[in-house]
VOGU-141782 format. One record per residue (C-alpha): chain; x, y, z; residue in one letter; residue number from 1. Coordinates in nm, 2 decimals, padded with zeros to 4 digits. Each point is the difference from the previous one (the first is absolute). Layout:
   chaine     east    north       up   residu   num
        A        X        Y        Z        a   NUM
...
% end
This chain:
   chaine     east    north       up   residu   num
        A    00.00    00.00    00.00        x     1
        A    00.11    00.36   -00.02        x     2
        A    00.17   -00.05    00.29        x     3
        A    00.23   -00.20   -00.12        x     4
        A    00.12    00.29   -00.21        x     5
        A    00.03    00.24    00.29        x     6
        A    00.21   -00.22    00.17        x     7
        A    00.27   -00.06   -00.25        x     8
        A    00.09    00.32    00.01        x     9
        A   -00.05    00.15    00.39        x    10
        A    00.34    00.02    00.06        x    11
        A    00.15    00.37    00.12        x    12
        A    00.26    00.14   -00.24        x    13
        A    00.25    00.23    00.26        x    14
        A    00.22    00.15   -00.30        x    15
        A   -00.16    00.35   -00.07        x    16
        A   -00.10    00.01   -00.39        x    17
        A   -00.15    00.27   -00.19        x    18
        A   -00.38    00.00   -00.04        x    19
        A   -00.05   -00.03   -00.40        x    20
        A   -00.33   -00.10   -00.03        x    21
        A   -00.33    00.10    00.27        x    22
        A   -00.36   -00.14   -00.02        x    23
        A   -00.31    00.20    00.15        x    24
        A   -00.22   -00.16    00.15        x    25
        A   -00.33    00.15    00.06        x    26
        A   -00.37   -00.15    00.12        x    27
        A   -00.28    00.18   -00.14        x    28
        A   -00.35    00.00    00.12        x    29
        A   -00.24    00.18   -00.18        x    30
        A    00.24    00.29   -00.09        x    31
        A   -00.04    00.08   -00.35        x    32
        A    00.10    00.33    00.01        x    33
        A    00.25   -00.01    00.21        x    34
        A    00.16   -00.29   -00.23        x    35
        A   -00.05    00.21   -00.32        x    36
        A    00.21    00.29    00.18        x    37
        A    00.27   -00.25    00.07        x    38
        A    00.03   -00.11   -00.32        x    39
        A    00.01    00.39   -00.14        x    40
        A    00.31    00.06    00.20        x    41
        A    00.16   -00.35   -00.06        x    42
        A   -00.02    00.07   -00.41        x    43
        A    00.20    00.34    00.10        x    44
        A    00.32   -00.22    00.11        x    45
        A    00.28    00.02   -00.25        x    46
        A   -00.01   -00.38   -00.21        x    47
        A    00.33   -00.07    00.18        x    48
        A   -00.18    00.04    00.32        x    49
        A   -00.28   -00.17   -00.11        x    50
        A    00.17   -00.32   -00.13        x    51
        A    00.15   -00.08    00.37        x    52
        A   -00.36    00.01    00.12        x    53
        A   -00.26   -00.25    00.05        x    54
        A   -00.34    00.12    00.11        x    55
        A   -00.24   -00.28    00.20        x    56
        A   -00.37    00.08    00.07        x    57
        A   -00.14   -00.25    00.20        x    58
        A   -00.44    00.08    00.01        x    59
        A   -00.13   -00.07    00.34        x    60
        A   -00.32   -00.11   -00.14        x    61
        A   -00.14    00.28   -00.11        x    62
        A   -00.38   -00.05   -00.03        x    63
        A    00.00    00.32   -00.20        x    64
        A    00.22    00.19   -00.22        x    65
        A    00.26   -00.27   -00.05        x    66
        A    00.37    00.09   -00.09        x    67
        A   -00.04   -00.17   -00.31        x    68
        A   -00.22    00.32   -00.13        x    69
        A    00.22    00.22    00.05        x    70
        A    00.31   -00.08   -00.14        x    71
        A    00.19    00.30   -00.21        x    72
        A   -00.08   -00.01   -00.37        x    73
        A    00.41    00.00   -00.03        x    74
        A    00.05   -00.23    00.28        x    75
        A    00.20   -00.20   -00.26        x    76
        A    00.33    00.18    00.08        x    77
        A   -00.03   -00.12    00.32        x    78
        A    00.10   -00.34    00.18        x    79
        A   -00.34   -00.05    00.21        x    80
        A   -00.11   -00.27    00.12        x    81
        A   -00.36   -00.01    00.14        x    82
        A   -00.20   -00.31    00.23        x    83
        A   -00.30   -00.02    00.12        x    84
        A   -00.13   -00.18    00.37        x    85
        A   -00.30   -00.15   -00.11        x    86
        A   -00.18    00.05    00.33        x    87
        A   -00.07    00.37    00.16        x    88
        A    00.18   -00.04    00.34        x    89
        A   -00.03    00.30    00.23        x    90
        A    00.34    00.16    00.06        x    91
        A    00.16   -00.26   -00.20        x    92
        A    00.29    00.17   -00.09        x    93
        A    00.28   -00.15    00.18        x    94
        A   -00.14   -00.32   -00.17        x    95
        A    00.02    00.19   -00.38        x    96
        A    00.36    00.10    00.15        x    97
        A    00.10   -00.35    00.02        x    98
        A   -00.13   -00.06   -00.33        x    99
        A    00.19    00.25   -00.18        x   100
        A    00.30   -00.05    00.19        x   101
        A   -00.03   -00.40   -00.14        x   102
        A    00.15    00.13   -00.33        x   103
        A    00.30    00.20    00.08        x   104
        A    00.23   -00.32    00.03        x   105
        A    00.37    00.12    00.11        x   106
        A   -00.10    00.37   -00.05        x   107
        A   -00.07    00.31    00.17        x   108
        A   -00.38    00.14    00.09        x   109
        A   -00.14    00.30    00.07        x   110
        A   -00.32   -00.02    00.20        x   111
        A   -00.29    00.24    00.08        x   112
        A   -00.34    00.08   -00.03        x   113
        A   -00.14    00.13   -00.34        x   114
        A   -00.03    00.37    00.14        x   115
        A    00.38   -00.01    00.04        x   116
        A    00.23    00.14   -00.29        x   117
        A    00.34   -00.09   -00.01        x   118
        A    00.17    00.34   -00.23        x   119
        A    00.27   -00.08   -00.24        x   120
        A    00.23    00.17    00.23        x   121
        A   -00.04   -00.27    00.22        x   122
        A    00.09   -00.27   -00.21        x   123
        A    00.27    00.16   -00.14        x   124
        A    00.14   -00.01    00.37        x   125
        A   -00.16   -00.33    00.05        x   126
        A    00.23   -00.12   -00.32        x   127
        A    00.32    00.15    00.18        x   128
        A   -00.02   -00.20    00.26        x   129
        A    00.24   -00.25    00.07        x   130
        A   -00.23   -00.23    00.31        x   131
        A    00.07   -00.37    00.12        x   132
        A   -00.35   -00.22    00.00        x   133
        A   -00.02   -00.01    00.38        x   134
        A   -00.06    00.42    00.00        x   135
        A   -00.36    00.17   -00.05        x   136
        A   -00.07    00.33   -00.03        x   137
        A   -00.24    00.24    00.08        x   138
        A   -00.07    00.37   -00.19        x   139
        A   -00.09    00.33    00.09        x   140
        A   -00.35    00.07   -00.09        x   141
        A   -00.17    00.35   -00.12        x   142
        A   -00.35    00.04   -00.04        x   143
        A   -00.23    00.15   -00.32        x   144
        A   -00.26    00.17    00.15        x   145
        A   -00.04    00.20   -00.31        x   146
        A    00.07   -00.10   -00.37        x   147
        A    00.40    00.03    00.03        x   148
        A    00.24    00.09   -00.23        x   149
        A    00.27    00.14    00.17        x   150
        A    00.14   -00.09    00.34        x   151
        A   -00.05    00.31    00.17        x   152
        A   -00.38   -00.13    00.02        x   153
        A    00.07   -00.32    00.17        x   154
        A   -00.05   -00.03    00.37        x   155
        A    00.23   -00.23    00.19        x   156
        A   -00.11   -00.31    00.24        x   157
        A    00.11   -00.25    00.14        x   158
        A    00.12   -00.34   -00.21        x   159
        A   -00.25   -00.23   -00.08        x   160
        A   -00.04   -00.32    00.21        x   161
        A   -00.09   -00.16   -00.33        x   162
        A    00.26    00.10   -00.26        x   163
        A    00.37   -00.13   -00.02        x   164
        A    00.23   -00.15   -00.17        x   165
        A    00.10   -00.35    00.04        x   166
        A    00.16   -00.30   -00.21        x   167
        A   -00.23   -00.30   -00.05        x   168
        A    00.28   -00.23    00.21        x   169
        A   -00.05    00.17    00.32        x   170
        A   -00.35    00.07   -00.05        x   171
        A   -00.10   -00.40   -00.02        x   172
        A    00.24   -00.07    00.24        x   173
        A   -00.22    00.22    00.25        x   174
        A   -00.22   -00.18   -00.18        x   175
        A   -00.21    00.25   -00.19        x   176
        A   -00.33    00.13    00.18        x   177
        A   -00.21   -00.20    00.27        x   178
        A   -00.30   -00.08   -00.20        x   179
        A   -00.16   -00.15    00.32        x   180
        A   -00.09    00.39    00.03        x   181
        A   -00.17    00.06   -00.31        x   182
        A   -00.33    00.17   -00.02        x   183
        A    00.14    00.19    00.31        x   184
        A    00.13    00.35   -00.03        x   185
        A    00.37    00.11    00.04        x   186
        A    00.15   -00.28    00.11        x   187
        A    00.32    00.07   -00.17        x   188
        A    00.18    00.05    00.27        x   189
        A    00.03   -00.39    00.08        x   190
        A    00.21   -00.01   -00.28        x   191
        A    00.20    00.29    00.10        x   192
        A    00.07   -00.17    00.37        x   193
        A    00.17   -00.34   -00.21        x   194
        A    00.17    00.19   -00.25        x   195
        A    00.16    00.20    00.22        x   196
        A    00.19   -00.29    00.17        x   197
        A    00.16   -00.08   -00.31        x   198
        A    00.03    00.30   -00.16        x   199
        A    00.20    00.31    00.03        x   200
        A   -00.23    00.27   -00.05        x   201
        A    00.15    00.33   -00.16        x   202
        A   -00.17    00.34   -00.06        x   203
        A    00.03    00.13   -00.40        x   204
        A    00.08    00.34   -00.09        x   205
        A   -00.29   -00.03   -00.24        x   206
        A   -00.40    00.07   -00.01        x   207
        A   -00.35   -00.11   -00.12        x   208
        A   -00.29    00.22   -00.03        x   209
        A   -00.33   -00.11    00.13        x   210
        A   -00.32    00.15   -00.16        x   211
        A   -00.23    00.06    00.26        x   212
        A   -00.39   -00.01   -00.13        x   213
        A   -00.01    00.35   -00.02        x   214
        A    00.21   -00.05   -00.30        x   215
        A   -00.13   -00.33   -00.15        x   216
        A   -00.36   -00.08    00.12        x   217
        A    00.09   -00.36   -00.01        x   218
        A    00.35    00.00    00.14        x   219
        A   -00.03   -00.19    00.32        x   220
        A   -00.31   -00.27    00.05        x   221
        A   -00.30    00.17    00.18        x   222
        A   -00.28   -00.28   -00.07        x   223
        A    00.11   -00.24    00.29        x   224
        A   -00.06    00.03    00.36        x   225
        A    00.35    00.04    00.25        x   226
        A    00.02   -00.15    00.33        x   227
        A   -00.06    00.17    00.32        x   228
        A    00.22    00.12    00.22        x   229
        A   -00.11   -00.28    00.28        x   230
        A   -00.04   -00.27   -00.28        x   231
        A    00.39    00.08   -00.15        x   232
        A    00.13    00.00    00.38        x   233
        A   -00.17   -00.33    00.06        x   234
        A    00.17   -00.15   -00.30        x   235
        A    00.38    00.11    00.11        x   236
        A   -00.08   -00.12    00.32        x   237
        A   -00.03   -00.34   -00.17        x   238
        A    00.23    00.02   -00.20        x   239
        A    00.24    00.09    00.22        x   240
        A   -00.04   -00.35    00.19        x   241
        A    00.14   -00.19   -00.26        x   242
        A    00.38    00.13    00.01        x   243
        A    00.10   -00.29   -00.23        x   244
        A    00.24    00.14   -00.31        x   245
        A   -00.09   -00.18   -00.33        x   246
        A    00.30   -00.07   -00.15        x   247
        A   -00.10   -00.26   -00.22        x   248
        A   -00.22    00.07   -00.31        x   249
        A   -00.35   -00.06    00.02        x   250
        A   -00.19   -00.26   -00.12        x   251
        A   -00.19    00.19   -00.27        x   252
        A    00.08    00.40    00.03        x   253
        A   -00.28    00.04   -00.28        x   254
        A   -00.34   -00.12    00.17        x   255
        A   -00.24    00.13   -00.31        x   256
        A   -00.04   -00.08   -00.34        x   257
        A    00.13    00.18   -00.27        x   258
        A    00.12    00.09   -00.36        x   259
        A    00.22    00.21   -00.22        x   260
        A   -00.21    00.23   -00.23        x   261
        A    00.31    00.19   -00.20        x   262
        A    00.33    00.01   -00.06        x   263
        A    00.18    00.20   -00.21        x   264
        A    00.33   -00.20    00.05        x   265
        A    00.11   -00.28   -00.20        x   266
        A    00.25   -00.28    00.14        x   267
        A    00.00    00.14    00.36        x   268
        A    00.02   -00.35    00.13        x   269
        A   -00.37    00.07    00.23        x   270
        A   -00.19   -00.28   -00.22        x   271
        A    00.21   -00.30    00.21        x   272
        A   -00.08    00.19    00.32        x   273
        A   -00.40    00.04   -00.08        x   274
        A   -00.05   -00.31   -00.10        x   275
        A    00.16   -00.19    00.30        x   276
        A   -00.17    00.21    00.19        x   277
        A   -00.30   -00.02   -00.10        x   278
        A   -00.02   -00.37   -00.04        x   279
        A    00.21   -00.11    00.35        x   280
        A    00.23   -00.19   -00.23        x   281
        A    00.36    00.04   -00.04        x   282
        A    00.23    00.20   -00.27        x   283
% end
């Protein structure tokens, strides 16, 4: 099964190499707009840019306004990938996470949330880094709160929980998000407490830039209920009884059934993966 694939390949590389290649990896749920915006500013990256990147929309099971109708009319000149979770499964996106990060064997990811923008001179720093597989790193973040196009009208925050950069070795050896969560919202930081113990976490002098809905009406999902404050308290309390570190991969990280519905790349090497794991059976 797909693990099998992970596995070959978990091992920590401690020599620092140059990031050449960078895959972002975004869920979407019911986004449109806010996907269409992304791919506006992604078409503006030089080609040379552009052909180190691989973009991978994972659709949380969208019951409405699917990714899939609003892809760029030019979205040929990018490498994007997009999958669907065929069942809608409330804050499901550490779950979509996992997904996406399935296809980014041996390679650096960039994760977020779709109302995060990661500017080209970002990844230009990003791709001047020279990083060992055991570090992650965090960015600065700046928020839109008005149609941007300079810096000047960008208001700072503090870095997103959510968005980092990682490579796929150390984040299955944490072993990717906690599913047993799903449906549950922000539970990220369970994955943050394991990879922490085997990570070296690092700070990058580099920035995403969060549209907040004031921007793009559809930014950030608005149709499904959060957790109280008692309710969220309740669960770390329980949580926080099983101290038990996972350091083995679990069983089945992907709990939902799923396809790919695009993919502008050709010989990527992802067909092998999908397949095993979507029928348990081996490469």
């Amino acid at each position: 099964m797909m693990i099998n694939v992970i596995r070959k390949s978990l091992a920590l590389d401690f020599a620092r190499k140059p990031i050449s290649r960078l895959n972002l990896v975004y869920p979407y749920y019911m986004n449109g707009e806010m996907f269409v915006e992304q791919q506006k500013r992604w078409l503006t990256f030089p080609a040379d840019i552009l052909e180190k990147l691989r973009f991978i929309i994972v659709d949380d099971g969208s019951p409405k306004n699917p990714a899939a109708n609003f892809m760029a009319d030019d979205h040929g000149r990018l490498h994007i990938e997009l999958y669907r979770i065929e069942v809608d499964i409330p804050w499901n996106a550490d779950g979509a996470r996992n997904l996406g990060a399935l296809f980014c064997i041996n390679e650096w990811m960039f994760l977020s949330d779709i109302d995060h923008f990661l500017p080209l001179d970002s990844i230009k720093k990003i791709f001047s880094l020279e990083a060992v597989s055991f570090e992650y790193f965090f960015l600065k973040r700046l928020v839109a709160q008005s149609a941007w196009n300079d810096m000047s009208t960008l208001q700072p925050s503090r870095p997103h929980k959510s968005t980092f950069l990682i490579h796929w070795a150390l984040y299955w050896k944490a072993g990717g998000f906690n599913e047993d969560y799903s449906g549950l919202y922000s539970m990220g930081w369970t994955f943050r407490n394991k990879v922490k113990k085997i990570g070296r976490k690092r700070m990058l002098d580099a920035y995403v830039v969060e549209f907040s809905r004031e921007v793009m009406r559809d930014a950030t999902t608005t149709t499904l209920p959060k957790p109280g404050k008692e309710e969220r308290a309740n669960m770390k309390k329980t949580l926080r009884k099983d101290r038990k570190f996972r350091k083995s991969i679990p069983a089945n990280p992907l709990r939902f059934p799923w396809h790919k519905e695009y993919s502008s790349i050709r010989n990527m090497g992802s067909e092998a993966v999908s397949r095993a794991a979507r029928t348990g059976g081996g490469l």
